[in-house]
ROLO-771440 format. One record per residue (C-alpha): x, y, z. Coordinates in Angstrom, 3 decimals. Each point is the difference from the previous one (the first is absolute). Example, Ala and Ser with C-alpha at 12.3 -4.5 7.8 and 13.67 -1.06 7.14 Angstrom:
2
((12.300; -4.500; 7.800))
((1.370; 3.440; -0.660))
This chain:
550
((-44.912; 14.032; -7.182))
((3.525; -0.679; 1.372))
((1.421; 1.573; 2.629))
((3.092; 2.063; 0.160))
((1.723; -2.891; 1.812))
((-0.996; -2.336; -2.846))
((1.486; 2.405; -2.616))
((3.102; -0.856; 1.947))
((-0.403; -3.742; 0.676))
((-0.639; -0.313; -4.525))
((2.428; 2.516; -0.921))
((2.794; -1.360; 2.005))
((-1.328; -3.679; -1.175))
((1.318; 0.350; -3.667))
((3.836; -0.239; 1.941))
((-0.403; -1.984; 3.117))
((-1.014; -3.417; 0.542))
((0.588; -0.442; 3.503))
((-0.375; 2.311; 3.101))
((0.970; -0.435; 3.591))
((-1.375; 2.153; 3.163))
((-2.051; 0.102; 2.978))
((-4.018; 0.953; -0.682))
((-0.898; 2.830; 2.340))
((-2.632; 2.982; -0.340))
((1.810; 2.368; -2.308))
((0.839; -2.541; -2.622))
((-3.112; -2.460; 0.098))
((-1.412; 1.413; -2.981))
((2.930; -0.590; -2.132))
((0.418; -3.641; 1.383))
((-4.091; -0.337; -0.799))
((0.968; 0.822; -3.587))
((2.860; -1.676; -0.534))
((-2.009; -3.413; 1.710))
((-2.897; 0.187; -2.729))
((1.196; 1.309; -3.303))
((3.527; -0.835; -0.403))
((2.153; -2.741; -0.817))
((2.319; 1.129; 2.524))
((0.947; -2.159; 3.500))
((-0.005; 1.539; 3.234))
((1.985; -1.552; 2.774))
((-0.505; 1.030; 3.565))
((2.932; 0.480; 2.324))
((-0.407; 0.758; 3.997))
((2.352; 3.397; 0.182))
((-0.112; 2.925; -2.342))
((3.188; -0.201; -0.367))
((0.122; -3.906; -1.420))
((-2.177; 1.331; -3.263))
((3.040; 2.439; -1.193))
((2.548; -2.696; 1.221))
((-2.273; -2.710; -2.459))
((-0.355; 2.263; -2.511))
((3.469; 1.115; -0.176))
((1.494; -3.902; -0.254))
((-2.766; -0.794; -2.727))
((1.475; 3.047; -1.958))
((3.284; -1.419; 0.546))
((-0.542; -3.870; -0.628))
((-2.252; 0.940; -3.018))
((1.284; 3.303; -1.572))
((-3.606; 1.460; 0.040))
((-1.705; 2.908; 1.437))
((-1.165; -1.003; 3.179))
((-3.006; 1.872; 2.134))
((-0.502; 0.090; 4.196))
((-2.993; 1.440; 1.912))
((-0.969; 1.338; 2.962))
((-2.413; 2.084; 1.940))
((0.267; 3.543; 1.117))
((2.062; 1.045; 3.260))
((1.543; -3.054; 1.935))
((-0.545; -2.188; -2.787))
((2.208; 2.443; -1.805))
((2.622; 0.985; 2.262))
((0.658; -3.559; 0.545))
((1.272; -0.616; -3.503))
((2.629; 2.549; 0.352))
((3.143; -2.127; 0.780))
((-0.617; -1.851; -3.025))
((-0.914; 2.741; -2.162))
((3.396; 1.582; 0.659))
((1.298; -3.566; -0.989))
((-1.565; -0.116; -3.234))
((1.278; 3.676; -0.690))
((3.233; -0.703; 0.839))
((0.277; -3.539; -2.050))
((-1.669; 1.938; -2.984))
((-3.041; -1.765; -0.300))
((-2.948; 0.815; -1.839))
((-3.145; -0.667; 1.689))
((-3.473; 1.837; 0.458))
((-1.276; 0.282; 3.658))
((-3.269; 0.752; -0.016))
((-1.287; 1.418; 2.941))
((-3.219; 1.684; 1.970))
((0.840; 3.964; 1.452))
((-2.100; 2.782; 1.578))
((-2.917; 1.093; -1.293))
((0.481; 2.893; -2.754))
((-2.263; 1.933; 2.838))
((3.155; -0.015; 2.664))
((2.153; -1.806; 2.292))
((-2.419; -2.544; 2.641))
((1.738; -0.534; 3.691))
((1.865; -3.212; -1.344))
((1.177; 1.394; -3.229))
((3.418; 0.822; -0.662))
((1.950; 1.623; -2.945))
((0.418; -2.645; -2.086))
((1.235; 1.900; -3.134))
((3.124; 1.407; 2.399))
((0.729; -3.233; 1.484))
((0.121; -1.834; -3.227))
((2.391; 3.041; -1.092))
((2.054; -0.884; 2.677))
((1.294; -3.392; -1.359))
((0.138; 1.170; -3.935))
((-3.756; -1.079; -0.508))
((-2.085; 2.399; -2.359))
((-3.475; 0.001; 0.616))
((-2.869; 0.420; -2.442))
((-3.528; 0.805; 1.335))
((-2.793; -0.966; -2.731))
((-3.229; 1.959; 0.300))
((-3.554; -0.571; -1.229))
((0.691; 0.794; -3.893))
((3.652; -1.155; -0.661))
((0.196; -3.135; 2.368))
((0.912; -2.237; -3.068))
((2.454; 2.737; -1.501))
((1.906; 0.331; 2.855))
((0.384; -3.622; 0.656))
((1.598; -0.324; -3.390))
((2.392; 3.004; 1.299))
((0.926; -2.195; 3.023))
((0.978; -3.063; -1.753))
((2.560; 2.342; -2.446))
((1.437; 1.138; 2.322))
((0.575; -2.870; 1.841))
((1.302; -1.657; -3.291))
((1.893; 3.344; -1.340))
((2.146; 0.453; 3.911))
((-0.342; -3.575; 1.092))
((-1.526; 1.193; 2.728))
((-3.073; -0.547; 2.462))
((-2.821; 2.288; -0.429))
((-2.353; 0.766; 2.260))
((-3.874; 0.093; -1.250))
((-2.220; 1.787; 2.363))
((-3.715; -0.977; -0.043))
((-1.527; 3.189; 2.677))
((-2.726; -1.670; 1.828))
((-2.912; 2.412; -0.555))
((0.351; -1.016; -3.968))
((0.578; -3.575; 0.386))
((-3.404; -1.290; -0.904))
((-0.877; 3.346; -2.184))
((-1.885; -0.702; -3.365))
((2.819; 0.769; -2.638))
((-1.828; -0.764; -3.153))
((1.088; -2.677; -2.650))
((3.502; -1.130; 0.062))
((1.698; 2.044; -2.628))
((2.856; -1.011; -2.558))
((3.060; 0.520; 1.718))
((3.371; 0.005; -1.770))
((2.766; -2.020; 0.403))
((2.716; 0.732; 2.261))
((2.862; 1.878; -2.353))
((3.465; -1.110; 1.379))
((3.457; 0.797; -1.752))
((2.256; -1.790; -1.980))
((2.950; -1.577; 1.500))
((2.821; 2.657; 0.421))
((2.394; -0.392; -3.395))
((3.508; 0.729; 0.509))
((-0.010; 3.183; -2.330))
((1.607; 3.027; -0.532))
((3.604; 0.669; -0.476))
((1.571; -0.445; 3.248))
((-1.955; -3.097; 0.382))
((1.177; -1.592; -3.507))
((3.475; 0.900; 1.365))
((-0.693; -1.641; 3.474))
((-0.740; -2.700; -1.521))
((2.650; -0.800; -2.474))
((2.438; 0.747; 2.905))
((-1.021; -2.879; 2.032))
((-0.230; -2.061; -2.814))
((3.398; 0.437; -1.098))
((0.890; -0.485; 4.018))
((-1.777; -3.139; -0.104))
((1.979; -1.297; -2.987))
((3.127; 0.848; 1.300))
((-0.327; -1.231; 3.525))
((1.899; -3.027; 1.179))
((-2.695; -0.507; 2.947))
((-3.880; 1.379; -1.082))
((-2.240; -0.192; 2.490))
((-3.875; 0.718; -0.598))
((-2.431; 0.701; 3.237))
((-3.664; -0.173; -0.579))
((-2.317; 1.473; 2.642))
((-4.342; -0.032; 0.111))
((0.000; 2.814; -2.657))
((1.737; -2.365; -2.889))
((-2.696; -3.054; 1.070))
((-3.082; 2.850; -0.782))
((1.570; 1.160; -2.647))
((-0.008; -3.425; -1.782))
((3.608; 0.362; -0.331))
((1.148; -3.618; 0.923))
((0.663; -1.318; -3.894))
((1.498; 2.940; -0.925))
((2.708; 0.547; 3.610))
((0.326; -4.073; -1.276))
((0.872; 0.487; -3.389))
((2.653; 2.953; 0.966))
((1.679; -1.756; 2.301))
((0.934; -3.255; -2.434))
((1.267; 2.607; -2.846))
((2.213; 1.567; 3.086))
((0.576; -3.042; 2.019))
((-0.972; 1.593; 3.280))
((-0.810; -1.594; 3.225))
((-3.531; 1.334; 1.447))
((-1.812; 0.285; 3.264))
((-3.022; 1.426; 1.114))
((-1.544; 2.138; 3.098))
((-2.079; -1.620; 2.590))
((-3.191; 1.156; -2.020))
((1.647; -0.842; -3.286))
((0.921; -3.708; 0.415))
((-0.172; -2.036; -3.006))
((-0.238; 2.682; -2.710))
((2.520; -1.305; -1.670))
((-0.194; -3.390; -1.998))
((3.011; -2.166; 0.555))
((0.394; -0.664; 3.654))
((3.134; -2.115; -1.200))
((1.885; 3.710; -0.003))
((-1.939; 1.872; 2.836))
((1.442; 0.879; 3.571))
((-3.400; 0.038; 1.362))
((-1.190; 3.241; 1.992))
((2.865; 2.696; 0.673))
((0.324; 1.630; 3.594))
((-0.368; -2.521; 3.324))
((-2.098; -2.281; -1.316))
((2.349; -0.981; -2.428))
((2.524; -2.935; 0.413))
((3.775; 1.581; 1.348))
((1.579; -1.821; -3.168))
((-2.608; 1.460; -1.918))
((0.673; 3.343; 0.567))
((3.674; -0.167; 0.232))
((-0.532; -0.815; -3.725))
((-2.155; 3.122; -0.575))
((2.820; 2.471; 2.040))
((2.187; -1.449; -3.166))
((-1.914; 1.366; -2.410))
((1.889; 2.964; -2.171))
((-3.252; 1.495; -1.840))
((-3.365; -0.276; 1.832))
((-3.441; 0.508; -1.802))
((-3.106; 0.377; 2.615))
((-3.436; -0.120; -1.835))
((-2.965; 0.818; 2.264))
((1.189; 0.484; 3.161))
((0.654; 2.539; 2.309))
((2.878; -1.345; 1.888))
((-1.271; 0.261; 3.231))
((2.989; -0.184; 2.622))
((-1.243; -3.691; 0.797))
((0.749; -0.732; -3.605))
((3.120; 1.789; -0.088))
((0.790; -1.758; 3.222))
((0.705; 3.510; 1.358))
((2.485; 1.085; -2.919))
((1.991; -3.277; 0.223))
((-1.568; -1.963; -3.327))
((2.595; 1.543; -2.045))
((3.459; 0.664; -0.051))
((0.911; 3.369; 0.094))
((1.327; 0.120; -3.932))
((-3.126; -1.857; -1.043))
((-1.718; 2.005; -3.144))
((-3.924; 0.100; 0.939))
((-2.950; 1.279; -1.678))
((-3.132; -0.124; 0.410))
((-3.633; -0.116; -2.030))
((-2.796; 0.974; 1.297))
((-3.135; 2.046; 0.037))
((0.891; 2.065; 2.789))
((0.893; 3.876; -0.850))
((3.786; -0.492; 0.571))
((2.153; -2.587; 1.308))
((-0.633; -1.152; 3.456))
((3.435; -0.309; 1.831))
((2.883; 1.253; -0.440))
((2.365; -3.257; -1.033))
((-1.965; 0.827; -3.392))
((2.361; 1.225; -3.086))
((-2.635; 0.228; -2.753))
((-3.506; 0.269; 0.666))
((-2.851; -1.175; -2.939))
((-3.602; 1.268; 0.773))
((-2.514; -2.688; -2.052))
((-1.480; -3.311; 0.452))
((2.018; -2.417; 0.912))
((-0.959; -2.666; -3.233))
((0.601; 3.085; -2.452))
((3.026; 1.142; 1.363))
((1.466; -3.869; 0.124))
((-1.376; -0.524; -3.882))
((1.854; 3.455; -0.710))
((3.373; -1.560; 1.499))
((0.071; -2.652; -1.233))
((-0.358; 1.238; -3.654))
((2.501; 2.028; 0.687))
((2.508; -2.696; 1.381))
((-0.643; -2.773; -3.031))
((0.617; 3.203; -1.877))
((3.946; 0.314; 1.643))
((-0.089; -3.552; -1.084))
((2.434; -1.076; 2.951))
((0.419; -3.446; 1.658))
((-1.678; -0.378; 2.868))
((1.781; -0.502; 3.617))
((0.803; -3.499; 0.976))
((-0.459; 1.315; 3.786))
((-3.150; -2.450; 0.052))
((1.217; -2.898; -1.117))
((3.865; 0.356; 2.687))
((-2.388; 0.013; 3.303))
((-1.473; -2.821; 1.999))
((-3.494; 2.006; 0.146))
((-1.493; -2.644; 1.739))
((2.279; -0.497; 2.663))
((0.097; 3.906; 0.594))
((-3.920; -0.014; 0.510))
((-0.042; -2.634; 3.120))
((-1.096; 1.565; 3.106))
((1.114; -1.412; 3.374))
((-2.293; -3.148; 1.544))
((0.542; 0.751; 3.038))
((0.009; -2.999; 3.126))
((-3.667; -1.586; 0.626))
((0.019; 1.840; 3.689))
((1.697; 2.701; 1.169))
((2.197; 0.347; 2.928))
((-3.250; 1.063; 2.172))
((-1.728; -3.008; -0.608))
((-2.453; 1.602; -2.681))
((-0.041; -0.130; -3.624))
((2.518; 1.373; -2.176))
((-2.204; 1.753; -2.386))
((2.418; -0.354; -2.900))
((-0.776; -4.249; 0.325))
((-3.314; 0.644; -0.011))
((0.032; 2.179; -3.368))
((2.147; -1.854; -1.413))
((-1.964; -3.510; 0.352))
((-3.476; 1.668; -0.771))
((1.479; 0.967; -3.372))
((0.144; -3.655; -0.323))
((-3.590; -0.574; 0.591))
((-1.588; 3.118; -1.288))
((-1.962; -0.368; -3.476))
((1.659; 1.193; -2.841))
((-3.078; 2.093; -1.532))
((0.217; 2.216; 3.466))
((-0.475; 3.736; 0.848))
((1.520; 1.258; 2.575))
((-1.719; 2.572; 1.817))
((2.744; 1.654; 3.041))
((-1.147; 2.171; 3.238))
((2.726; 2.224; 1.223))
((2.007; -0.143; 2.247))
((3.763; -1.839; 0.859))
((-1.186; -3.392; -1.807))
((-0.190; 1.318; -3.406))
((3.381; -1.174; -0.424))
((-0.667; -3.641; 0.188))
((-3.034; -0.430; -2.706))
((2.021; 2.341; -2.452))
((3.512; -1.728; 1.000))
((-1.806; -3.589; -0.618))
((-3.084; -0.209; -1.793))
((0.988; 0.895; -3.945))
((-3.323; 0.666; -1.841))
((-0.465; 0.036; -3.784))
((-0.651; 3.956; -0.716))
((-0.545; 3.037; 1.996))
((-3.375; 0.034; 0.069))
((0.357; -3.054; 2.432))
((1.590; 1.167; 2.791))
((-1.484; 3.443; 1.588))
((0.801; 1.789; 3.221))
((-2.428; 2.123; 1.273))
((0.778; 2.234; 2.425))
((3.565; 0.304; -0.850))
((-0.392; 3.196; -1.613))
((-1.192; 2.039; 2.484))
((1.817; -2.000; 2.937))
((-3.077; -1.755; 1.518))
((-1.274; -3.237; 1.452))
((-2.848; -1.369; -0.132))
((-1.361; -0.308; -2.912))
((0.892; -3.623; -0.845))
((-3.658; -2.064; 0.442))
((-1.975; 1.974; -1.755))
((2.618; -0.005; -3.298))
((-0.881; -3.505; -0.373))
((-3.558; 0.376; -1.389))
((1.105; 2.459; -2.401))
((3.091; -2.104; -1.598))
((-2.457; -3.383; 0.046))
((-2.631; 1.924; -2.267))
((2.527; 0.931; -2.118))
((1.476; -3.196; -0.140))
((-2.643; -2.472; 0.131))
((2.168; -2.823; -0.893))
((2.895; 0.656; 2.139))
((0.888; -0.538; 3.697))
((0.282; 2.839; 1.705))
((2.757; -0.054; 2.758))
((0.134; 2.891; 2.971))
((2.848; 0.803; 1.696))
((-0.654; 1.867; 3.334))
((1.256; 0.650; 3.049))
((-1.595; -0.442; 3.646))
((0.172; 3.905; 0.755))
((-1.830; 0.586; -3.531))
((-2.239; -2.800; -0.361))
((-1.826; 0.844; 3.444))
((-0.296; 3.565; -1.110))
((-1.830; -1.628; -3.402))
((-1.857; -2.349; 2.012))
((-3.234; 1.637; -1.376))
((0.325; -1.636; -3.140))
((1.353; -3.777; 0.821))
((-3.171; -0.250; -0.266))
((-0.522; 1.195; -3.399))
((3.226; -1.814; -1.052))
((-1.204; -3.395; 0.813))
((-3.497; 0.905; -1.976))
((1.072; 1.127; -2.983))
((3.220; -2.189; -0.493))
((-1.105; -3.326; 1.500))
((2.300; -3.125; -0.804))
((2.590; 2.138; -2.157))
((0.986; 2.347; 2.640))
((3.167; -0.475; 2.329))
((1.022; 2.112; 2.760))
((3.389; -0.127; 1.390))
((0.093; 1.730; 3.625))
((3.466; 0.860; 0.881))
((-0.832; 0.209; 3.804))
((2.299; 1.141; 2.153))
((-1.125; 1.851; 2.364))
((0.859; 3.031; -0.177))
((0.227; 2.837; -2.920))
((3.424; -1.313; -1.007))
((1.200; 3.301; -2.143))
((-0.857; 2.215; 3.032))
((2.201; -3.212; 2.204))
((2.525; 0.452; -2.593))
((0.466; 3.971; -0.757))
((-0.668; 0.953; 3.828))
((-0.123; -2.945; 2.107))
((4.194; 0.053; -0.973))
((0.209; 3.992; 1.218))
((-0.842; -1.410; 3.454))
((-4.086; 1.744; -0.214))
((-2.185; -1.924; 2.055))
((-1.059; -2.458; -1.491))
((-3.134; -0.971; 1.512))
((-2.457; 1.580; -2.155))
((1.921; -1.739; -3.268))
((-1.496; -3.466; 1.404))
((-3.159; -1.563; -0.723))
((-1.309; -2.874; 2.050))
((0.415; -3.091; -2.273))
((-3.472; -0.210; -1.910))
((-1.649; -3.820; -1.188))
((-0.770; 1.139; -3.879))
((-0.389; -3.539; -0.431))
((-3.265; -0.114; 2.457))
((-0.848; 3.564; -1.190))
((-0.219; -1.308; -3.570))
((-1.978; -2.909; 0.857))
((-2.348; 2.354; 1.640))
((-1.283; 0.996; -3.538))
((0.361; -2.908; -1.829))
((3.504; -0.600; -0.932))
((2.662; -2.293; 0.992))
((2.535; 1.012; 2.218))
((3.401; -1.807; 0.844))
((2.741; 1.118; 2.874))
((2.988; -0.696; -1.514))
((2.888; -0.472; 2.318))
((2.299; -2.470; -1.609))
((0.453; -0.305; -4.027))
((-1.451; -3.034; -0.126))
((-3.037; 1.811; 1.196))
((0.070; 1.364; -3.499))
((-1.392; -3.129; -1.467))
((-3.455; 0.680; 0.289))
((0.713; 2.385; -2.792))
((1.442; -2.683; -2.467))
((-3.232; -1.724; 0.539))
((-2.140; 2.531; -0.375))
((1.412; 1.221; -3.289))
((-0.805; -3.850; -1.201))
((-3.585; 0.482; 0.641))
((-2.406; 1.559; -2.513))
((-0.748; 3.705; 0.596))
((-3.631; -0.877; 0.417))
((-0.016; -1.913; 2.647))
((2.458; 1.443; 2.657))
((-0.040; 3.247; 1.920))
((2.211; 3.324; 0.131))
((2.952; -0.911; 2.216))
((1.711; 1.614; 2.527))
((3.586; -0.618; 0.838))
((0.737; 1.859; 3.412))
((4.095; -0.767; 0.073))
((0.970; 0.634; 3.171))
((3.528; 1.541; -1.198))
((2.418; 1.205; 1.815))
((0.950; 4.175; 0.518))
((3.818; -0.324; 0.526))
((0.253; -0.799; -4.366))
((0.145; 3.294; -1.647))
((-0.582; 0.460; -3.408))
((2.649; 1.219; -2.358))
((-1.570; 3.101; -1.134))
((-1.167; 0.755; 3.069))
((3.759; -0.443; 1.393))
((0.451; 2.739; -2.543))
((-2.165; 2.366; 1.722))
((1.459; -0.460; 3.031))
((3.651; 0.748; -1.322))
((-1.281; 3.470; -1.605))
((-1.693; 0.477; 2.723))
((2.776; -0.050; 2.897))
């Protein structure tokens, strides 16, 4: 008969078809079960943490319910970082997990139901008779919240006889939020009537619009109104005529770019929460700028916001824009009077900077060159983030990821690259890390190199030292000391587990990537690009920081 832990393993099998974990005692049941009767793939990382980190870029490269594991105790306290990642990022995974037996606490046990608490995590404990109901309770709530859920497997029921696999039901989600009701009919008319009227419309798309499926829809409303768009970081590409987008808003974006945006006289934001780094600290808009915003959220989420629309973002956009071929007005020519093109450029930089080492903004700029087109960009944290998201455009936002970024932490960069490759298995998948982070993920190189082979790139931005911490407190006068990092060979710590690894200390250094992007997929390895860049280049948005900051 199965097993509790098999009731599991087939239940959650109708929704998954990939996990990533770590196999360990309180969770070898579930891994036995998922092995022999299911269609699903397991992939093994080395660190706990590396199987949310996976399963949080699959979710995000693929759209799909993603699942983790790991065992009881240190297996489980070593996901937490990245479980407090996914919860932040609103991602909706299943971590399936061993606990304490149902008889008590053992020596090594901890409370894993509190600690999961801790970082926005519910947990849900199956038992001997409703193992596969409670799975389907985990996955909708993961779906309803976009959320992580934590499914607890206690170790004294693991292998428990639980009887024939019963019917379960399917997972019962809502509909997308309509924009109904009075107030909201009238919300929306308003901004469609201060869309049709503006000289300078401006549309900003964030991660929300993208999941929504609003792209066509943000597209169609801004021809009728003639608006110039941009995106978020996490909403790049939403929209579908780059010939009229500004690119990402906040300091990532290009300076002309968002002297463009500051223009604008009515602003519509779809999706996004405008984050200060969007809002590049208050400064996107001019003070006189009209701005609403769409979203899910229960009210608006800062306070430049005039009118606030709760409801999905492609609803809310369809709504508007019936209502603005309704008014019947011309649309703006603000589109069509602007060199968009020459606003976007970002500044090349000089091939080395005045220390001798690389100017980093080169280097991005001349692996755009090289870098397949059909590429996802997977980013670490930490102060490089500006360079792949100033240089390396990718086709929609489920293409470039960073995460970490939402709950402020390195380290998770390696072991997102398994997770976007099986979600993209046609795709390169390119990682952008930094020498601080990557060492801290050096777990999972290993895993990187495995599961992505000959379309994986890593770009190492090494230079040692943990350049924000150089850059925010190094500049107070703190010691600086414990900001440096002795300067680490990635290059002969890749080729250590089987991939290719090139110092690069001059651009032309670089062309070892033009080659290898030549060469079929099958028959070259995962390389690794350790650019040894130089620390005295900061990056725009982090230049930001610093200015709020002092």
């Amino acid at each position: 008969m199965p097993t509790v832990s098999a009731h599991v393993a087939l239940t959650l099998a109708h929704h998954i078809d990939h996990v990533f974990g770590v196999m360990g005692n309180g969770n070898a049941y579930f891994l036995d079960a998922l092995e022999r009767s299911t269609d699903v793939h397991f992939t093994a990382v080395r660190h706990e943490a590396g199987g949310v980190v996976a399963a949080d870029a699959f979710h995000r490269a693929s759209g799909r319910l993603a699942a983790a594991t790991a065992t009881y105790g240190a297996g489980f306290t070593n996901t937490i970082t990245a479980l407090a990642e996914a919860v932040q990022a609103h991602v909706p995974l299943v971590l399936v997990v061993g606990d304490e037996p149902t008889s008590g606490p053992r020596p090594w046990d901890v409370d894993q139901i509190a600690l999961a608490s801790a970082v926005g995590a519910r947990t849900y404990t199956v038992g001997r008779t409703d193992a596969a109901a409670t799975t389907v309770i985990a996955i909708e709530h993961a779906l309803t919240y976009r959320v992580p859920t934590v499914l607890a497997i206690p170790y004294d029921v693991a292998a428990r006889d639980a009887g024939p696999l019963p019917q379960a039901p399917e997972p019962r989600l809502p509909d997308p939020l309509a924009p109904t009701g009075g107030f909201a009919r009238a919300t929306v008319r308003e901004i469609a009537e201060a869309l049709a009227g503006a000289r300078r419309p401006f549309l900003l798309a964030g991660r929300g619009a993208w999941i929504s499926g609003a792209g066509d829809a943000l597209g169609a409303l801004a021809d009728a109104t003639g608006a110039l768009t941009a995106s978020t970081a996490l909403g790049r590409g939403v929209f579908p005529r780059p010939e009229f987008d500004l690119g990402v808003t906040g300091g990532f974006g290009a300076e002309g770019a968002m002297d463009l945006a500051r223009r604008a006289d009515v602003a519509v934001v779809f999706g996004a929460s405008l984050n200060q780094f969007t809002m590049r600290f208050g400064d996107l808009f001019a003070p006189g700028t009209r701005v609403f915003q769409v979203d899910v959220a229960p009210t608006a989420t800062h306070p430049h916001v005039a009118g606030y629309v709760r409801g999905d973002a492609r609803l809310v956009a369809e709504a508007i824009a019936h209502e603005v071929r309704a008014i019947a007005a011309e649309p703006s020519d603000w589109r069509d009077s602007v060199d968009i093109a020459e606003a976007r450029k970002q500044e090349t930089g000089d091939a080395l900077a005045p220390d001798g080492r690389l100017d980093p903004r080169s280097v991005a700029s001349r692996i755009a060159e090289l870098l397949p087109e059909d590429r996802v960009v997977v980013s670490d944290g930490g102060h490089f983030i500006g360079w792949a998201n100033m240089y390396w455009p990718v086709a929609s936002p489920d293409r470039m990821m960073m995460v970490g970024t939402a709950f402020q932490s390195i380290g998770l960069g390696w072991p997102s690259v398994p997770g976007a490759a099986l979600a993209k298995p046609e795709s390169t998948i390119v990682l952008t890390t930094g020498d601080g982070g990557g060492l801290m993920a050096l777990a999972d190189l290993e895993t990187a190199v495995r599961v992505a082979g000959g379309r994986g790139i890593a770009v190492v931005w090494n230079d040692a030292a943990y350049g924000a911490e150089v850059n925010l407190y190094g500049l107070k006068g703190l010691a600086q000391e414990p900001m440096l990092i002795p300067e680490v060979d990635f290059a002969a710590l890749a080729a250590g587990v089987g991939a290719e690894g090139v110092v690069v200390r001059t651009l032309d250094d670089l062309d070892r990537l033009a080659t290898w992007a030549a060469e079929p997929a099958a028959s070259r390895r995962f390389l690794v690009l350790d650019c040894r860049i130089s620390g005295t280049i900061v990056a725009p948005y982090q230049q930001e920081i610093i200015r709020v900051n002092s």
